[in-house]
C-alpha positions as CSV (number, residue, x, y, z in Angstrom):
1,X,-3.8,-57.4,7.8
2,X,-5.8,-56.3,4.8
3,X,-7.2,-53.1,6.6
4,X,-3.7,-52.4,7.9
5,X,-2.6,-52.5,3.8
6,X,-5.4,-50.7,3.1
7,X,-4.9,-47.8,5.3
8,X,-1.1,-47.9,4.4
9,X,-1.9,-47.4,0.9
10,X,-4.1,-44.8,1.4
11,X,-1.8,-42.9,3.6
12,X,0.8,-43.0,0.9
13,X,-1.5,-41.7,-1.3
14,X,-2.4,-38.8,0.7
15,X,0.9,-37.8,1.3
16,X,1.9,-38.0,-2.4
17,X,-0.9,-35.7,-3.0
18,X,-0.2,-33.1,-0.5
19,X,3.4,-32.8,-1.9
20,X,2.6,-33.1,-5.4
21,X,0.4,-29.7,-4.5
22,X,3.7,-28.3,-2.5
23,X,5.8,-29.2,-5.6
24,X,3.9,-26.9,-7.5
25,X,3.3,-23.6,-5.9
26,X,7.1,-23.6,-5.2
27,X,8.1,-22.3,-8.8
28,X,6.3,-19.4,-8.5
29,X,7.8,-18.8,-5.0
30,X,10.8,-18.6,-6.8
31,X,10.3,-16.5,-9.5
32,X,8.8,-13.5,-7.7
33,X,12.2,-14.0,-5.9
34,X,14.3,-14.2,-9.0
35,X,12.1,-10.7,-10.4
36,X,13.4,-8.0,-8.0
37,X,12.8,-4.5,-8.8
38,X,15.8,-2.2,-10.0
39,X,17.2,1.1,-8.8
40,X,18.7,3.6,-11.2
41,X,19.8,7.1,-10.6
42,X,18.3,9.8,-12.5
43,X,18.1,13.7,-12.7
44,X,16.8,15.3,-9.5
45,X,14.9,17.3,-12.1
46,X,13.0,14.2,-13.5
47,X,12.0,13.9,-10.0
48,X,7.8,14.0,-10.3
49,X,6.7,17.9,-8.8
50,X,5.0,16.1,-5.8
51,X,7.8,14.6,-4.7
52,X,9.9,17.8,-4.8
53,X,6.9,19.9,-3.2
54,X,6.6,17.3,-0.2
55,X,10.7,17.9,0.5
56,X,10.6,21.7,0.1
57,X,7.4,21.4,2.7
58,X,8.4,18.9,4.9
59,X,12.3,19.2,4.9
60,X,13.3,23.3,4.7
61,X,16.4,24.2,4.1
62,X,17.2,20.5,2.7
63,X,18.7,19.9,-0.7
64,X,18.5,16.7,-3.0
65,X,21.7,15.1,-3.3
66,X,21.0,11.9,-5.0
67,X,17.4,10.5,-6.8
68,X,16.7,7.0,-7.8
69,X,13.7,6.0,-10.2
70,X,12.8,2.1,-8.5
71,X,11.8,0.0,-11.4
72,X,10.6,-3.4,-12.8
73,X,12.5,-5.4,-15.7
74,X,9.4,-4.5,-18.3
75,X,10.7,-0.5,-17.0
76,X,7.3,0.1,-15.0
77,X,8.0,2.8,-12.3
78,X,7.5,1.3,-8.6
79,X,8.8,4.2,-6.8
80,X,11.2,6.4,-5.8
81,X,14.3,7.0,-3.5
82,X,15.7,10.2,-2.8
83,X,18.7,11.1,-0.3
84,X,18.4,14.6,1.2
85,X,20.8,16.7,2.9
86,X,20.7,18.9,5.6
87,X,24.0,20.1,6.8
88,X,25.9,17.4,8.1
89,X,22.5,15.1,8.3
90,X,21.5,12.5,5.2
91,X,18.3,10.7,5.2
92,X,17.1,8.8,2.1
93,X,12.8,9.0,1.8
94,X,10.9,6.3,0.1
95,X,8.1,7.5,-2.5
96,X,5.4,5.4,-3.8
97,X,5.2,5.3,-7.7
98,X,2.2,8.1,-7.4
99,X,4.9,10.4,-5.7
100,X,3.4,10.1,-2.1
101,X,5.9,9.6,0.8
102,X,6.0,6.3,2.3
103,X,8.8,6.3,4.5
């Protein structure tokens, strides 16, 4: 009966540990949720040059319509999104904050 307590009680303990340990790295789950990164239109001329020399190469004839500066809450630059037309045909690219195309 004694070793049944015993290993009872250390079970318990156990398991209060390894929840105790899950308890904690939760919060900081939850804040890198609650800090999301903002999108804000600016100038197609504040555009970095790189990012206007890769759509003039890679996408003749295109034109900028729309340019978004992707951005922390401390205003650090992330990236970029930028919506280009060609014709009838919109597709929105994805730069890195360097200015390099990501998608």
């Amino acid at each position: 009966m004694k070793k049944s307590f015993l290993l009872f009680a250390l079970s318990i303990v156990t398991v209060s540990t390894y929840a105790a340990s899950e308890a904690v790295s939760s919060p900081s789950t939850v804040f890198s949720i609650m800090e999301e990164d903002k999108k804000v239109e600016i100038e197609v001329a504040k555009l970095p040059a790189s990012i206007t020399s890769t759509i003039n190469e890679t996408y003749k004839g295109a034109s900028i319509s729309k340019a978004y500066q992707i951005e922390k809450a401390d205003k650090t630059v992330t990236g970029y999104e930028v919506v280009v037309k060609s014709g009838d045909k919109e597709e929105t690219l994805k730069f890195d904050a360097a200015g390099a195309l990501v998608k």
